[in-house]
N, C-alpha and C positions, 0 to 999 in steps of 0.2 A: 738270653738270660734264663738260666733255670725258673721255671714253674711251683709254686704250692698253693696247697688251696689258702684263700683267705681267712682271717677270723671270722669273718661276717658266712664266708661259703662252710667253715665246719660246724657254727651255730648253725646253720641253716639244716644240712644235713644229720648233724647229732638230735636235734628238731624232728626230722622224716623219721630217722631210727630210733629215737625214744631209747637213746641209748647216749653218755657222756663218757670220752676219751679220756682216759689219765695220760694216753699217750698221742695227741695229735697226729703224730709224725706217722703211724701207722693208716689211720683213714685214708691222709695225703696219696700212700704208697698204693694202698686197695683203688685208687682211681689213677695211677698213671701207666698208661697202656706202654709196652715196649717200642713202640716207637719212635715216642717221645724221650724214652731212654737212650737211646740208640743214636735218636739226634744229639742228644746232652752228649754224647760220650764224643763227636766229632768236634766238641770243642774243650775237651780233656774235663767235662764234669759226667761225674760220677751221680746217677738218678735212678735210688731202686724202681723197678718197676711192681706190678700186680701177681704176677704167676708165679713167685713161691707161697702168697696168701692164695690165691686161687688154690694151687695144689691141697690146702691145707684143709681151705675152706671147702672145697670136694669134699673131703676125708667128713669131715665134720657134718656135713647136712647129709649125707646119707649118711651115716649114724643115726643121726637123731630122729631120721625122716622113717628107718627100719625100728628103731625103739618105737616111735609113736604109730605105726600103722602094727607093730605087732599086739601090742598092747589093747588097742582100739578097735582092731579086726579080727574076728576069729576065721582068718581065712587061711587057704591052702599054700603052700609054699611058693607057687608058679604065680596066683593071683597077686601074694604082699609083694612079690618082684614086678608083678609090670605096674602093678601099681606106683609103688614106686619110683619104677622111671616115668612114667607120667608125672608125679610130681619134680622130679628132681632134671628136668631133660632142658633144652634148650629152650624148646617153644614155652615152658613153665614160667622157667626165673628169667628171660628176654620180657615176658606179659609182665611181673614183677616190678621190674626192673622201668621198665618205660610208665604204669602205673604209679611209680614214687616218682617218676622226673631224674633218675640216676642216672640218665650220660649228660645233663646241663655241666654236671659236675666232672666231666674225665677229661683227662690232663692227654691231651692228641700230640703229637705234629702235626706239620703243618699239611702235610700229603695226606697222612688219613683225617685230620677234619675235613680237608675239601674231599674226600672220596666218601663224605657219609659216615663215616665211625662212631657218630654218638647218635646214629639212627640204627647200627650193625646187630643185628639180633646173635650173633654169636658174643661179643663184643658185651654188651648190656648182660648174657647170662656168664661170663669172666668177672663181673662186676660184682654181680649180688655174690659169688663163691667169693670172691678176695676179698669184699667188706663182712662176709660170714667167719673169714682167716682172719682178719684184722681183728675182730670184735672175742673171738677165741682167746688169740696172744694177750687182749689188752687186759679181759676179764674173766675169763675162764669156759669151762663149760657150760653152765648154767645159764650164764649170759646170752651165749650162745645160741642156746636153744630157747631161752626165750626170746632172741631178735627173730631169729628163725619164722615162730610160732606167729609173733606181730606181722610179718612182714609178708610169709610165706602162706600157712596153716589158714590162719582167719580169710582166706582169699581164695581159697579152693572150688567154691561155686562158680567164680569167675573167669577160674582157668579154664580156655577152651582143651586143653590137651588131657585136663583131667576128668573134665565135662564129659568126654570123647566126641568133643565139635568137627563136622569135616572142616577146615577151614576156608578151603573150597567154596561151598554151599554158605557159609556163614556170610563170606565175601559175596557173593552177587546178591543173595536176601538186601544185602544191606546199599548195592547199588543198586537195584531194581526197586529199592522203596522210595527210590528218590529218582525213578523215571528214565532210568542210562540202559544200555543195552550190558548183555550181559560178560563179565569181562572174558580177554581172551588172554591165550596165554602162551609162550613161544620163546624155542630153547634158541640162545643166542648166544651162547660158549660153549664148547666141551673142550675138557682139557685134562691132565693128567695121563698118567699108564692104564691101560685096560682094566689091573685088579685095582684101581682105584679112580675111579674117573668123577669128574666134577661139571654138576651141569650149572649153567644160569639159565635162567628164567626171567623173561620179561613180560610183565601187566599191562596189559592196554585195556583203556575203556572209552567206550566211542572214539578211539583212534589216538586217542592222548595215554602216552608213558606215564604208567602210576607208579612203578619200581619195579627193581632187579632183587632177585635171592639164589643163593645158590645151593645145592646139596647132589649129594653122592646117588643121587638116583632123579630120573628128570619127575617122577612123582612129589618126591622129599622137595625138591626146588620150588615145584608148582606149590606146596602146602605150605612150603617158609614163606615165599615173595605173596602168598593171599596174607597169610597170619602179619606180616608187614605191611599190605595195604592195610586188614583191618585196623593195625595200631597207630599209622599213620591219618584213618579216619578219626578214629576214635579221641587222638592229640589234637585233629583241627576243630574238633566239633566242641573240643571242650575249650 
């Protein structure tokens, strides 16, 4: 049986974003991952997914993220760009994203719920881009950038990537204040072609599996699967 969010789930969320849908149907679409499309279609229904509002919503928060950092900073051409991608990068809007509670809300199959998907930091930062595309179509630009601003802008001290946090270092401070040894860490996939290769990484602390992350260099792995235990702390403790 096809999936939508509920009246009660887009009160709840339109609630988080401080923002009211003239179009429901849109929100719905910003939280259903292609997977769950992909299942819908082997039983001849038809379930847009996220990634033409994702694509969109791209489009849209950098814009707005290069408007307000030029505007704000009188800085050099090379600086407003990394900066930038520090706001605008995976480990950003994944912090964002798990900070609002936004994958209670994504519409999975049944294969990526049981594989972790609404804990997926790539997954979480597709999210906040296609609810940023959604909230564009429903009400324009201005809306836009000010969900952006609520969601994104006012939280910037918090971001470890904009911060420039090792995440690394964030991670053991935060298991050694609670007495554990310091975590380890250990590539357990590589896969892909050589000009592209994909590592995992697994966390262990005092011998127990904390999570898996994966990236295109076994460093990038090691810094997503810390930035994942951090938010996975940071969810239990709260």
């Amino acid at each position: 049986m096809s999936r939508y969010l509920s009246n009660q789930e887009i009160r709840e969320l339109e609630g988080i974003l401080r923002y009211h849908f003239h179009d429901a149907r849109l929100l719905s679409q910003a939280l259903t991952h292609s997977s769950y499309s992909r299942e819908q279609s082997q039983t001849g229904k038809t379930v847009p997914d996220y990634e033409r509002l994702e694509f969109l919503g791209d489009a849209v928060l950098e814009l707005c993220t290069s408007d307000m950092l030029f505007h704000r900073f009188d800085w050099t051409e090379g600086k407003l760009t990394r900066q930038r991608a520090n706001i605008v990068c995976e480990e950003s809007l994944s912090f964002v994203a798990e900070k609002l509670s936004l994958g209670k809300y994504l519409i999975l199959s049944y294969g990526e719920e049981k594989t972790g998907g609404r804990q997926r930091p790539s997954i979480l930062c597709d999210i906040v881009e296609s609810i940023i595309g959604a909230v564009y179509l429903d009400g324009g630009m201005e809306e836009a950038r000010s969900l952006i601003q609520r969601i994104l802008y006012h939280h910037l001290d918090e971001i470890p990537s904009v911060r420039g946090t090792d995440h690394k270092s964030a991670l053991q401070e935060l298991v050694q204040a609670e007495g554990k040894q310091a975590p380890s860490y250990q590539v357990i996939l590589e896969e892909g072609p050589p000009h592209n290769r994909v590592f995992t990484v697994e966390i262990t602390v005092d011998g127990h599996s904390i999570c898996r992350a994966a990236g295109h260099s076994k460093k990038q792995a090691e810094q997503n699967a810390a930035l994942q235990a951090i938010q996975l702390l940071y969810s239990k403790n709260n």
